[in-house]
C-alpha positions in Angstrom: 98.4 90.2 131.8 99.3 94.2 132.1 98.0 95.4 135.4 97.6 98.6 133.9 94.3 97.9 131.4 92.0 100.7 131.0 88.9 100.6 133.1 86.7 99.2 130.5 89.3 96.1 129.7 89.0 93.2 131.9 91.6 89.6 131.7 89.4 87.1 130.5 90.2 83.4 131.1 89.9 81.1 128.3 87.3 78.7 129.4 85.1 82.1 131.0 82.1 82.4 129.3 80.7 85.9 127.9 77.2 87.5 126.5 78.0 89.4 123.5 76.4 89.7 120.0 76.6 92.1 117.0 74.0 92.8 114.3 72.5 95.6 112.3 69.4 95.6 114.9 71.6 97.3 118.0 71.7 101.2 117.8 75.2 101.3 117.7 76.0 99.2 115.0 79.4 100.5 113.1 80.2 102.9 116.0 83.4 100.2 116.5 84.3 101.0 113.0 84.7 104.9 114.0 87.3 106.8 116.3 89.6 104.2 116.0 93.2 103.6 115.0 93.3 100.2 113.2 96.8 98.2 113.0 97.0 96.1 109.9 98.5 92.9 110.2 100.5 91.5 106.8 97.9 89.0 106.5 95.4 91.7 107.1 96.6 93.8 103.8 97.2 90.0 101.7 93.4 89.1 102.1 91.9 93.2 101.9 94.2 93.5 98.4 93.3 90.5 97.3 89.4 91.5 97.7 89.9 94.5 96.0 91.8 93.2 93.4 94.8 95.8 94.0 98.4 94.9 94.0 100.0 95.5 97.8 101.9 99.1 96.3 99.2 100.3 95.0 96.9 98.9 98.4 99.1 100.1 100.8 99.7 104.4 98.9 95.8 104.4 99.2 95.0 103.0 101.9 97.8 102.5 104.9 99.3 104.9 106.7 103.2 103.5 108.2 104.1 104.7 111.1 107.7 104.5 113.5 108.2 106.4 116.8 111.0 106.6 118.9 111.1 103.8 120.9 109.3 101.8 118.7 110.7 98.3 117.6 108.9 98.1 114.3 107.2 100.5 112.2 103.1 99.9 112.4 100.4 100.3 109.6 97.3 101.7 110.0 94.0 101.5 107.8 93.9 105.1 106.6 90.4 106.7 107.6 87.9 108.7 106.3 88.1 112.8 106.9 84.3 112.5 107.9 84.8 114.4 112.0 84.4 110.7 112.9 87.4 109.2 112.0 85.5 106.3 110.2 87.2 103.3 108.4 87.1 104.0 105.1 85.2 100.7 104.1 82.3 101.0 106.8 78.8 101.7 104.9 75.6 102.6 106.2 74.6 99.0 105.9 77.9 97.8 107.6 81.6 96.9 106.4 81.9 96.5 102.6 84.8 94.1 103.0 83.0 92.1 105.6 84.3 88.6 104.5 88.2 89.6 104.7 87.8 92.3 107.4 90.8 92.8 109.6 91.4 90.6 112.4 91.0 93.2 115.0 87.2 94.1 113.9 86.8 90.2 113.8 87.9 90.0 116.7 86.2 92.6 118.6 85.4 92.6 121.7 87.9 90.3 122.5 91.7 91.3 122.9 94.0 88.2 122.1 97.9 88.2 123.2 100.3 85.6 122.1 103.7 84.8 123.2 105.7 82.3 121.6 107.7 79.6 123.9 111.3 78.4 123.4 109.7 75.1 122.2 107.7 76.8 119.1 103.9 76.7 121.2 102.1 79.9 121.4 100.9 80.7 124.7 97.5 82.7 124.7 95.8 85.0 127.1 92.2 87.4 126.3 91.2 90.6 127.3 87.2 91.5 126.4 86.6 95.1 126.0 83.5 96.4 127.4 83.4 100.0 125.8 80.6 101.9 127.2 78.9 102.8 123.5 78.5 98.6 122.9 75.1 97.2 123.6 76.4 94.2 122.2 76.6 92.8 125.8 73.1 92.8 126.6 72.5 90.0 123.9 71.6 86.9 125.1 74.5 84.9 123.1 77.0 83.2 125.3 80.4 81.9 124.2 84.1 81.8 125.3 86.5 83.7 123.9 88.0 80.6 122.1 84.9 80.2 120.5 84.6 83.4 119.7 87.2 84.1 117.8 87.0 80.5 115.8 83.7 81.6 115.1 84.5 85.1 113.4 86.8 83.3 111.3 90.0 84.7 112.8 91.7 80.5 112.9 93.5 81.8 109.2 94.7 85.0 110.6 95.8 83.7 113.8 97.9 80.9 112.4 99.3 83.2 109.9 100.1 86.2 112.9 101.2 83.7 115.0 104.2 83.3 112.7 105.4 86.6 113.1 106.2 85.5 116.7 109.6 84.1 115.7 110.3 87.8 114.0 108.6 89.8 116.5 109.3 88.4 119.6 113.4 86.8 118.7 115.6 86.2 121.3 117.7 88.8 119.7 115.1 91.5 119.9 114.4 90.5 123.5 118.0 91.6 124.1 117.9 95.1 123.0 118.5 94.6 119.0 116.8 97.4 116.8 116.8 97.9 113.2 118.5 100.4 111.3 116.1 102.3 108.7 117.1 100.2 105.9 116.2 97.2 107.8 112.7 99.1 108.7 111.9 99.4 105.1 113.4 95.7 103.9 110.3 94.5 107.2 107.8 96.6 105.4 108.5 95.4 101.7 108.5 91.9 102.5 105.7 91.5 105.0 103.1 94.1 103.7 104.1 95.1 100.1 104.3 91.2 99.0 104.3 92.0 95.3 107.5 93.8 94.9 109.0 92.0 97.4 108.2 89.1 94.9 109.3 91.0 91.9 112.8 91.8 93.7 113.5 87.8 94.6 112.2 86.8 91.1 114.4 89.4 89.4 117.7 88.4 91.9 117.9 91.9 93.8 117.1 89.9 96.6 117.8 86.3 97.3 118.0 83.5 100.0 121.6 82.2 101.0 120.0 78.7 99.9 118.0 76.9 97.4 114.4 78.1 97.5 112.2 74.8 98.3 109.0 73.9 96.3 107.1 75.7 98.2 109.0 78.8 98.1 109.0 78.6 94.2 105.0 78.1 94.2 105.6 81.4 96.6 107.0 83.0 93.5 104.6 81.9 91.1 101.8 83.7 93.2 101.1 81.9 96.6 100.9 84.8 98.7 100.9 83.0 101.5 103.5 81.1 101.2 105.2 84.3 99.8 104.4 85.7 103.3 106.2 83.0 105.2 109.0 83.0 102.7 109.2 86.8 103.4 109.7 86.0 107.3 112.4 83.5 106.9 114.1 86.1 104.4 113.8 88.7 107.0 115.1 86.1 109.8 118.3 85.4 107.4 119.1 89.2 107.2 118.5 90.6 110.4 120.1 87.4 112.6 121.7 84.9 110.3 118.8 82.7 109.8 118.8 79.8 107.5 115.5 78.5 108.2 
């Protein structure tokens, strides 16, 4: 874990036990959902266009904002947020988050941090930050859980599973060694991991294809199981950034 967390982020072991509850009743309810920049994860944007019936182009023009810096590896998207002075997610209501059964993983999450690094042999190593920002009064709650349970309890074991995935993209042996994508290869990470639907479009109509036979499940991808689409888009992205034939 960084030795450099900010004052109010503390390591947090796995089995360490925590006091923490949110609910309408605390004065700061939704105050997490302003002044914040919010990183969308591809499974984030599958299960937030899904709820609002949008396909991913039209989800991500309204709504995510893609960003690349020098020195960055891959491009980020951000939630877009309200002009308000507050900076306020664009879904939070007076009454709380409007798309509270497929919120994002990070306000699921909240306030625990999660890291994962993935292991030559496949397993995902974990490790938890809790963030104990001073306009929370979540803490003084009486509720007391581990961050394991936490998290399975938010409803973050979907998203993890499917993040955790990304580990064999984002954290390659390749990339460890200094690799970095062109611009083209930018755009092809963003089509096929956050705008699923024309990355769909493009295998079904051949402008893109796998240097194999697409398996059953890859087919049923095509025929609209995003999330199998999501996993076909990582191995398609594995084959044309290292030579993958997964």
């Amino acid at each position: 874990m960084s030795n450099t967390l900010p004052d109010y982020c503390q390591p947090l072991a796995a089995d360490e036990k925590f006091c923490f509850a949110c609910h309408p009743g605390l004065a700061c309810f939704t105050e997490c959902c302003r002044q914040l920049d919010l990183a969308l994860t591809p499974y984030d944007v599958l299960r937030l266009k899904k709820r609002l019936k949008m396909d991913s182009g039209s989800f991500l023009e309204q709504y995510v904002l893609v960003a690349w810096e020098e020195g960055m590896i891959f491009s980020d998207c951000f939630l877009t947020m309200i002009d308000d002075g507050r900076a306020s997610c664009v879904f939070v209501t007076e009454q709380g988050c409007s798309v509270y059964e497929d919120r994002p993983a990070a306000c699921r999450a909240y306030p625990v941090g999660r890291g994962a690094s993935r292991q030559a042999d496949g397993a995902v190593d974990e490790q938890f930050v809790l963030l104990r920002e001073p306009h929370c009064f979540g803490f003084a709650e009486p509720h007391e859980q581990t961050a394991p349970e936490y998290l399975h309890h938010q409803g973050l074991t979907e998203y993890n599973q499917a993040n955790d995935q990304l580990l064999r993209l984002l954290q390659h042996p390749t990339i460890q060694a200094g690799f970095r994508l062109s611009q083209a290869q930018m755009e092809q990470f963003v089509m096929a991991l956050y705008n699923v639907d024309f990355f769909r479009q493009e295998m079904a109509d051949g402008r893109i294809k796998m240097n194999r036979p697409l398996s059953v499940l890859e087919l049923r991808a095509l025929a609209g199981d995003d999330e199998e689409l999501l996993q076909l888009g990582l191995r398609w992205l594995l084959q044309e950034y290292f030579g993958e034939c997964a």
